[in-house]
N, C-alpha and C positions, 0 to 999 in steps of 0.2 A: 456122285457129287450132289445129287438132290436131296441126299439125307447129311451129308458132309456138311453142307454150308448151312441147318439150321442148328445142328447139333454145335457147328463150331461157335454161333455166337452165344448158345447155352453154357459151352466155356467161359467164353468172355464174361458172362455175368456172374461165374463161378469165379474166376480170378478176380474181377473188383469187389466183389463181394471178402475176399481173403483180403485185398489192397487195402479197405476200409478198417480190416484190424490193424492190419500195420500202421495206417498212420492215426489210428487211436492208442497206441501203446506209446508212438513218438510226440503224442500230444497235440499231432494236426488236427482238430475235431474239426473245422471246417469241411476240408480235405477227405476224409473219416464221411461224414456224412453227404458230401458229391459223391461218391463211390459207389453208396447203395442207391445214391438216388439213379445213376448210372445204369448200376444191376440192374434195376426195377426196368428203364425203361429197354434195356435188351431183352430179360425177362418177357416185358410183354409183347416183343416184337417176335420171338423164336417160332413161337407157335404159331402166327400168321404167316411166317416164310415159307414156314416146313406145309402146309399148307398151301401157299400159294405153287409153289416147286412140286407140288404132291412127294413129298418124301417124309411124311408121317410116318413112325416107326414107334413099336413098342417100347425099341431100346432108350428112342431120344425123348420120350416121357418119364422110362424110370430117371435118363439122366439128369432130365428139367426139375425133377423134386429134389433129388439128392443137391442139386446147383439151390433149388430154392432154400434148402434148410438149410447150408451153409452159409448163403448171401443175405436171408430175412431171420432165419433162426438164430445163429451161431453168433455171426458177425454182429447185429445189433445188441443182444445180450453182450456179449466182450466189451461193444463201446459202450453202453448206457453205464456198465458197471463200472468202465474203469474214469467215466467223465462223472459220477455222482453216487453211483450205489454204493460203491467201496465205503462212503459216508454211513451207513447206515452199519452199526455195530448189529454183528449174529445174522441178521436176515438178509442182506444187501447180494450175498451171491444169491440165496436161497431165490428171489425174487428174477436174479438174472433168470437163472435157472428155468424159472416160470413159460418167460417167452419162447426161448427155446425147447423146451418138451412140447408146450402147446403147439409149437411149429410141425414140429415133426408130428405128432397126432393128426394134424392136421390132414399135412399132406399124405400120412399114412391112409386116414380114412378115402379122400381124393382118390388116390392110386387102387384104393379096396373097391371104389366106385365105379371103377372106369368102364368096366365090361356090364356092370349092371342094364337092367332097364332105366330109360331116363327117371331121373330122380324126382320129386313134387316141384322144390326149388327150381329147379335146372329145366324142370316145362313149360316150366311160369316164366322162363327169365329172371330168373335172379339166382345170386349163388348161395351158400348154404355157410356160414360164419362168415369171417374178415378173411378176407385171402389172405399169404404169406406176405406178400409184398406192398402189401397196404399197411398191414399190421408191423411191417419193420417200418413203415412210413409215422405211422401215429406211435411207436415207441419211440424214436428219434424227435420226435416233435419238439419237444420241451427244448431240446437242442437246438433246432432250427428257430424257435420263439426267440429264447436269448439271444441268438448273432442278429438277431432280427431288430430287439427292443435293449441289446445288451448297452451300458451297461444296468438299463434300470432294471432289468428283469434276471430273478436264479441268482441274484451275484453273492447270496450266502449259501455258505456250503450246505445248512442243513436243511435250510428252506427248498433249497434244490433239489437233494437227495430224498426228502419228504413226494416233492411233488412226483418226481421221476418213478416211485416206484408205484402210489397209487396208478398213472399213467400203465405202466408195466401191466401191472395184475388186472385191469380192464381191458387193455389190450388181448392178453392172452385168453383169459374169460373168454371174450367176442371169437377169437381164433376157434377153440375148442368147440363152441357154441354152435347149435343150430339154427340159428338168429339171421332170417333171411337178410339178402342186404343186397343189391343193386350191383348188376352187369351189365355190358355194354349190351346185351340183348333185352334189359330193359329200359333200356334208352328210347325214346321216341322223342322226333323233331320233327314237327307240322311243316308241310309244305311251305305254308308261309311266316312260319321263322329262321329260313334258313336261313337266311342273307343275316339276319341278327346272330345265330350263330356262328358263320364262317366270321362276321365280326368281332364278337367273341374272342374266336382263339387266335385272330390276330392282336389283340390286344392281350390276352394270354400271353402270348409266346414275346411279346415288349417287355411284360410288366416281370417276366420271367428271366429275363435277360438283362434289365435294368437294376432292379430287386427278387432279387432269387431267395432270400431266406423268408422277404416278408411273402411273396408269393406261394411257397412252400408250408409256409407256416397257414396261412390261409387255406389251400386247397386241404391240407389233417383238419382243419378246425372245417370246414363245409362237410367232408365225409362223414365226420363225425354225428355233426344233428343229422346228417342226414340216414343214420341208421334209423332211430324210430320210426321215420317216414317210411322208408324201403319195407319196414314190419307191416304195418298198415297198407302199404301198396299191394304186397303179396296179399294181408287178409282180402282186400278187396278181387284180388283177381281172384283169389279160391270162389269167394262168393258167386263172383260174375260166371263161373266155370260153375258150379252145381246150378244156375238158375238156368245156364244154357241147356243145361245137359237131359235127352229127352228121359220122360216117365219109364219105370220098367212096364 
């Protein structure tokens, strides 16, 4: 049962993750993107459980990627293409295409990783490209902007299809990418800003539930600048890590 119930909700994000094509094929893109946003946050829950239950397993990691590249790979490729890239004459699947291979590279490299010794990235705190489930967060984005500013914003098809797939091919880029970027293990919160945080994410979690798309759309557009930064954070921790480090 301890490995049962993290693996089962790894399904779950595997099923909404399939549910988001189907109602991208029927035209719900609302509906289509709750779905992944869904996946993501079981996604990110599975591995805490499995964890907390100690029922970490070999099997419920390869199962966690093959769930990932279906729900961030697969799934956002099929919608971006069939809400805007289908616009794009010759290239428009070729682009799909993009996100999803870069997925699976991805977490192919990840899974090639896992027995390693700890990685540069990964000692420092930070991970090593755009995770899978971020990266279907910021390919959906364009998505989430329009229900958000619709109908001033995308409402032509080609302007749309233009945007969606620059969006795409930088997304993937970052995926495939060695391009350090920010995890929860390089998060630090000063004692004395908690109380400002726990305010925070109750005000998060209103503004999320009152306005979901503009909230959504918001949290891809912060990640985003905040890759440069996360580059620069890492250089600076390499630095501070060779100044620590004693003479031979």
């Amino acid at each position: 049962m301890r490995a049962l119930i993290p693996n089962a909700v790894t399904v779950l994000a595997l099923c909404f993750g399939l549910t988001a094509v189907r109602f991208g094929i029927a035209g719900e893109w609302e509906k289509a993107v709750l779905a992944i946003v869904v996946a993501g946050v079981l996604d990110g829950i599975d591995g805490r459980i499995a964890r907390l239950l100690k029922g970490s397993s070999r099997f419920g990691a390869e199962l966690d990627s093959l769930s990932d590249l279906t729900a961030f790979g697969v799934a956002p490729a099929l919608i971006v293409y069939l809400w805007s890239l289908q616009h794009v004459p010759g290239l428009g699947w070729v682009i799909a295409l993009a996100h999803a291979v870069t997925c699976a590279l991805r977490l192919a490299r990840f899974n090639a990783q896992i027995d390693d010794a700890p990685q540069p990235h990964k000692r420092a705190g930070f991970l090593t490209g755009v995770p899978a489930p971020i990266g279907a967060g910021l390919t959906l984005a364009p998505m989430a902007i329009s229900f958000w500013l619709e109908p001033m914003f995308l409402d032509d098809l080609q302007i749309r299809a233009a945007v969606v797939a620059v969006v795409v091919v930088i997304v993937s880029v970052l995926m495939a990418s060695s391009v350090p970027t920010y995890s929860w293990g390089s998060v630090r919160v000063r004692p004395s800003a908690r109380i400002a945080a726990l305010a925070g994410v109750g005000l998060f979690a209103g503004s999320l539930f009152s306005a979901p798309w503009m909230t959504i759309s918001l949290m891809c557009i912060a990640y985003a600048v905040a890759v440069p930064f996360a580059w620069r954070s890492y250089a600076r921790a390499v630095r501070r890590a060779a100044a620590d480090q004693p003479p031979a």
